[in-house]
N, C-alpha and C positions, 0 to 999 in steps of 0.2 A: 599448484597455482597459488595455495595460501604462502606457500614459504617463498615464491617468485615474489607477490605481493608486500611481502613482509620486506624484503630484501632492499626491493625499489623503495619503501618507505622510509626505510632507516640511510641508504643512500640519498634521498632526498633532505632529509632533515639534516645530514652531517653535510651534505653542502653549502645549505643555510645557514648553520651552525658556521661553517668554513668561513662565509662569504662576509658573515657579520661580524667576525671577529677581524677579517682581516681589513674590512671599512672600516672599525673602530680604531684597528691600531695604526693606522695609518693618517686620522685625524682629517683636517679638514685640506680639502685638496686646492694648491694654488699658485694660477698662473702668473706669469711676471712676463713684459716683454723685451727686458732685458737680466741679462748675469748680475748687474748692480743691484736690481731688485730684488732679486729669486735670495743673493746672499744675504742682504738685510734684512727680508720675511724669515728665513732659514735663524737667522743671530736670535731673532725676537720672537718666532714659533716653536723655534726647538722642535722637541718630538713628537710635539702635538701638530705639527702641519706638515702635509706631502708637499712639498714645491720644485716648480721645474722652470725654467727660461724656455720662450719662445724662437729667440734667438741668441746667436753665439758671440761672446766676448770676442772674439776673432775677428768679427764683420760687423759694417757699419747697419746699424739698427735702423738705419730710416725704409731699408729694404727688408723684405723677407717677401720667401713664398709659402702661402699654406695650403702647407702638405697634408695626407687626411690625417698621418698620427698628430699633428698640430691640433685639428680640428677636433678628432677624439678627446684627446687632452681638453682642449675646451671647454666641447658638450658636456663632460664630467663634473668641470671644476667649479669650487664651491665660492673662490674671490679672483677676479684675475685685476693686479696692480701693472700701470702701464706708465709709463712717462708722459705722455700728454703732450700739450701744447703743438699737436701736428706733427709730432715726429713720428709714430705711427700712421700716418694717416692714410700712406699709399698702400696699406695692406690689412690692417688689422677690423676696421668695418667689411670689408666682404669675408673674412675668416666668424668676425661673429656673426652673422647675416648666415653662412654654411654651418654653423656650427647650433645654432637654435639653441641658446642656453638663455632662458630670458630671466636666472639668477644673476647671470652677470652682465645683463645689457646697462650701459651706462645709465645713470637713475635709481637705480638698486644697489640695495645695499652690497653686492657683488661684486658691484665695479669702483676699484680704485683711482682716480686719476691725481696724479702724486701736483701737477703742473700746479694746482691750485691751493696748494699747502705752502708751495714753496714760493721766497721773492724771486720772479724771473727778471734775466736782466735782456737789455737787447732788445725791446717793445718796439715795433715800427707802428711809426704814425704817418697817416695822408695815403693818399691811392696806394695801391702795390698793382703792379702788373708784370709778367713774365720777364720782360727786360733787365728787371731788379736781380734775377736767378733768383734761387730755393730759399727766397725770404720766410720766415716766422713772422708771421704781425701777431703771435701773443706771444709772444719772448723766446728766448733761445733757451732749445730745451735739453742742451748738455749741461746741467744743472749739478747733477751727481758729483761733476767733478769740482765741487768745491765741498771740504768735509764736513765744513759746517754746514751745509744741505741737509746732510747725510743724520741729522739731529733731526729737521722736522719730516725726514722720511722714514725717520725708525718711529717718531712721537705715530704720526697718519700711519702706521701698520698699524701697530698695538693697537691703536683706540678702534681701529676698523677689525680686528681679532679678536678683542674681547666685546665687541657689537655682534659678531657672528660665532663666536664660542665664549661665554661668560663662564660655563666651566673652568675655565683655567683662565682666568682674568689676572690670578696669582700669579702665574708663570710667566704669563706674557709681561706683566708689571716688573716683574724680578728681573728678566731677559733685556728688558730697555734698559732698566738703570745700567743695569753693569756694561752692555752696548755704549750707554751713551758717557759713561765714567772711561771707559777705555778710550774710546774715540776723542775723547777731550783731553785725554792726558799724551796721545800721540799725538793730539795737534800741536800743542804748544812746543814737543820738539820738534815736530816738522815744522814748524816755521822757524826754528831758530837754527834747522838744517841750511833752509833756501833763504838766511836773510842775505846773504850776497846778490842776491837776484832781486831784492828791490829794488824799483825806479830802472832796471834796466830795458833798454827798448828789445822787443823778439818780435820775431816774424813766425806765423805758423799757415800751416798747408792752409786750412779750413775755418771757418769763422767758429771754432765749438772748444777753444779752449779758454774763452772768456770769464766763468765761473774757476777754471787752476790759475789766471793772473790774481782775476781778483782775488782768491785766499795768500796767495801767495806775496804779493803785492810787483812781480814785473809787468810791464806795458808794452801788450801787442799793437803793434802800429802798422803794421799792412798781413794780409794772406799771399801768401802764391797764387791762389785763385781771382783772379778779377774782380771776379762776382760769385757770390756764395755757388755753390756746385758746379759752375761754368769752368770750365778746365784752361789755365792757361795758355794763351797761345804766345810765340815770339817777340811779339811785338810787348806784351805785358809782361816779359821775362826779362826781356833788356831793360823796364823801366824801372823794376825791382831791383834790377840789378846792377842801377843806375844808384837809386835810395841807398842802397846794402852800404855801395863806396863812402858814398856821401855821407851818410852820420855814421859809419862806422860800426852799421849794427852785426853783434858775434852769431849770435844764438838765433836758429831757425828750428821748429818742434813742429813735429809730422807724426799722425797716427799708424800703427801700422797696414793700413786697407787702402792707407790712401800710393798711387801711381809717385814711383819713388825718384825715376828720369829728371823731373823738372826741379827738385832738388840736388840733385846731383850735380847739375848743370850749375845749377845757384854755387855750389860750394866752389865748385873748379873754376868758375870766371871769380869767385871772392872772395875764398876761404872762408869762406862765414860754416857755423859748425851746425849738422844737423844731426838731431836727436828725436829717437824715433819714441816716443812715447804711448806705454799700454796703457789706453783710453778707457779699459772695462775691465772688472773680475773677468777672467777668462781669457783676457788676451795672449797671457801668457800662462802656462801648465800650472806656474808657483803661484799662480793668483788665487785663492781659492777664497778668497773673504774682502769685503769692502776696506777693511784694515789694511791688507795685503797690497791692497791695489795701489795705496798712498806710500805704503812701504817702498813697494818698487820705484814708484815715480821719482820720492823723494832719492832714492838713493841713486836712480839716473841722474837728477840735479843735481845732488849734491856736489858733485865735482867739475860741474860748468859751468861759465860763465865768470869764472872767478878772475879773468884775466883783463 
């Protein structure tokens, strides 16, 4: 009985021994609700943070179902960073609600919300009601994709990382400059990639590539959609397709998640050229960093619109 005793005790202590060492090395754990996020915490936490996305670079972020390993993930996590401005909205309150982490309920120091760090553009003013579709009235929160964003969402990580790990305030400090020295130094040749695309008029699927015109400097001037989420129908197809003739516009940019028929349709009554655009780290396998993502886009641009 002594040696069974003995046994159970030294199995007990090497699991806690186990358990401690593998929460330490694993650092502080943290949620992001999208792949844009998870990689710029990943740039500026290095190995000091566990980080995972909620959802998939592949699919449009204003959906998600949570699922219980979602909710797990949650209950655990030590900061969860999300985009804000209601782009979550139809899903990620009942996942924290399920998940009872009251580290990271909005208010705590836990919770991220990136929307209000950064300028949003797009602010509707005066009533809104459902008629309008999937309006934003605090700004449109496809923000990410302009790179110079991508500067005050690396600054609000760090400062919110070394508020919940001062440990390594060093690291995290170290991991932003050179983040935000590389990001600066790619931008100024990505723009001197797409400056053929300034002042050009484009038309895109969805109202969310407004933050890639403004870095870039082209002018979107209508969507394929109507009205933000409303799906176009016939009658809205021919009047587009009416505009396309008429000034002459080339260039049409589509997500990949977005219904690809009602461009297609656009190109064959117009020739106008459509470019499917990865929207997010993830959208595509080679995407694996916030850099990456502007890498690919630019080099999809780069050789349209030139005509």
């Amino acid at each position: 009985m002594n040696n069974l005793f003995q046994i159970l005790s030294y199995l007990t202590i090497f699991f806690v021994l186990s358990l401690s060492a593998s929460t330490a090395s694993a650092g502080l754990k943290v949620e992001t609700t999208t792949q844009d996020l998870a990689a710029i915490t990943k740039a500026i936490g290095g190995e000091h943070v566990d980080v995972h996305s909620l959802t998939l670079g592949t699919r449009d972020p204003h959906f998600a179902v949570a699922r219980p390993s979602m909710i797990r993930r949650v209950y655990r996590a030590d900061l969860l960073v999300v985009i804000g401005a209601d782009m979550e909205i139809g899903w990620l309150p009942p996942l924290l609600q399920s998940a009872r982490n009251h580290r990271i309920q909005p208010g705590n120091p836990g919770y991220l919300d990136l929307s209000r760090v950064v300028p949003l553009l797009g602010k509707t003013k005066g009533p809104i009601d459902r008629s309008m579709g999937d309006v934003h009235t605090k700004g449109n929160p496809h923000y990410w994709l302009d790179p110079a964003n991508g500067i005050y969402i690396a600054n609000a990580i760090a400062k919110r990382l070394v508020q919940l790990d001062p440990g390594h305030a060093t690291a995290y400090q170290a991991n932003l400059k050179t983040f935000k020295q590389v990001l600066n130094r790619k931008l100024s040749k990505w723009k001197k990639d797409l400056e053929h695309l300034k002042g050009k008029p484009v038309i895109t699927y969805h109202k969310s590539l407004i933050y890639l015109a403004n870095a870039f400097g082209f002018q979107i001037v209508d969507e394929v959609e109507p009205k933000p989420g409303i799906a176009p129908s016939a009658a809205s197809l021919n009047n587009l397709m009416t505009r396309i003739k008429n000034e002459n516009i080339k260039l049409l940019l589509i997500e990949p998640y977005y219904e690809r028929r009602s461009a297609e349709y656009l190109k064959q009554q117009t020739g106008i050229q459509v470019i499917v655009i990865p929207q997010s780290v993830g959208a595509q396998t080679t995407i694996k960093t916030y850099v990456e993502l502007f890498d690919a886009i630019v080099n999809i641009l780069s050789s349209t619109g030139k005509n």
